[in-house]
C-alpha positions as a Python dict, from the first residue, in 0.01 Angstrom:
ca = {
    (1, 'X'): (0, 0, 0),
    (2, 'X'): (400, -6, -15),
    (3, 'X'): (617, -287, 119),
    (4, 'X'): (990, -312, 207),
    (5, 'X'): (1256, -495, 380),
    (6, 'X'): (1329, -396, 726),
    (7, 'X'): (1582, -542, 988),
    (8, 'X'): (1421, -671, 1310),
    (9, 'X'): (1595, -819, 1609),
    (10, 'X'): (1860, -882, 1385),
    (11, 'X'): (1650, -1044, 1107),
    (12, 'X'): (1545, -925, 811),
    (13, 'X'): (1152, -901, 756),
    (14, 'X'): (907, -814, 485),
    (15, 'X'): (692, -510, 566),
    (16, 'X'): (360, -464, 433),
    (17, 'X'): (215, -107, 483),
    (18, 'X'): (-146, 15, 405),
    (19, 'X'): (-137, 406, 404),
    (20, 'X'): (-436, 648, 415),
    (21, 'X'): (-420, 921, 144),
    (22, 'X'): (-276, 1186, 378),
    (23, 'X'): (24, 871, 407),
    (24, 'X'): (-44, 770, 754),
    (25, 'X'): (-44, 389, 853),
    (26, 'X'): (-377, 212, 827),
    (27, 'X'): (-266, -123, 950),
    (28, 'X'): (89, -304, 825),
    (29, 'X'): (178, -689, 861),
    (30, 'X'): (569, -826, 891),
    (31, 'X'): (633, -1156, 734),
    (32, 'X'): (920, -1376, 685),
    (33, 'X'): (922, -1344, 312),
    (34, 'X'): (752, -1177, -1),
    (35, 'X'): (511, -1373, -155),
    (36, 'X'): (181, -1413, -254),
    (37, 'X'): (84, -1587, 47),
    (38, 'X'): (184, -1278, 237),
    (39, 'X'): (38, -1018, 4),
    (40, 'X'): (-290, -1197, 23),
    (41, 'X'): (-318, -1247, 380),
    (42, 'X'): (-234, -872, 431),
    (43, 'X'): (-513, -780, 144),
    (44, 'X'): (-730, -979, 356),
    (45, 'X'): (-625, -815, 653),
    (46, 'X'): (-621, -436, 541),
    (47, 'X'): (-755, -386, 241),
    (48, 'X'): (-1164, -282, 170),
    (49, 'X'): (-1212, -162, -172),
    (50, 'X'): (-928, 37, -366),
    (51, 'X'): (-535, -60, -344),
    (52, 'X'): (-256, 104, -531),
    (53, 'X'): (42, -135, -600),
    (54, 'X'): (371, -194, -801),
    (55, 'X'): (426, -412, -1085),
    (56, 'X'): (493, -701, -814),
    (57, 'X'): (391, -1052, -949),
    (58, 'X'): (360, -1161, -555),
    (59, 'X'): (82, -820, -527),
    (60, 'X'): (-106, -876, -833),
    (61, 'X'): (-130, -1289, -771),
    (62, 'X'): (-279, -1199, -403),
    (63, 'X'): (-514, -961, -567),
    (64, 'X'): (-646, -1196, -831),
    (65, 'X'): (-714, -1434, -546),
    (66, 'X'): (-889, -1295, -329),
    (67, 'X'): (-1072, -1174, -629),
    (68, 'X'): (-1136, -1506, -780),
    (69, 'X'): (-1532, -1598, -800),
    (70, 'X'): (-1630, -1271, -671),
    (71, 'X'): (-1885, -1017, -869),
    (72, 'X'): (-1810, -750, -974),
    (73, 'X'): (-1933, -519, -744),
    (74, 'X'): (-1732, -705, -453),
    (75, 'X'): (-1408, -690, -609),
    (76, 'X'): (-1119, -539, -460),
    (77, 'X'): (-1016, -289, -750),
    (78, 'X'): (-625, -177, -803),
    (79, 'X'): (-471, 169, -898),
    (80, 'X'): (-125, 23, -983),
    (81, 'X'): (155, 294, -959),
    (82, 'X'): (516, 286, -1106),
    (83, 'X'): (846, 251, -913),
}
């Protein structure tokens, strides 16, 4: 997964990007702002069992929520890279 800040129409959006291991696009998501909000409704949207983020607070909040009261074996587990 990577995000960034791209210009759209004329605005500026937040773009979420799930990428395959050979880096092609798996699915992506533009929002209005970065947040956890937004991370977790793209986790929810893309994601099925391993992720690899940043250090991003907004990232690892959407993770532990959509984590919270699962077991173990239905957790969404994260490779976190550095930037």
């Amino acid at each position: 997964m990577d995000e960034t800040y791209i210009k759209v129409k004329g605005q500026w959006k937040y773009l979420y990007r799930a990428v395959d291991t050979c880096g092609q696009t798996v699915d992506f998501l533009l929002t209005a702002k970065r947040d956890a909000a937004a991370a977790l409704r793209f986790f929810h949207k893309a994601i099925r069992e391993v992720v690899s983020i940043d250090k991003s607070g907004s990232n690892t909040a959407a993770l532990d929520a959509l984590n919270a009261g699962k077991p173990d074996e239905e957790t969404i587990m994260s490779g976190r890279v550095s930037t």
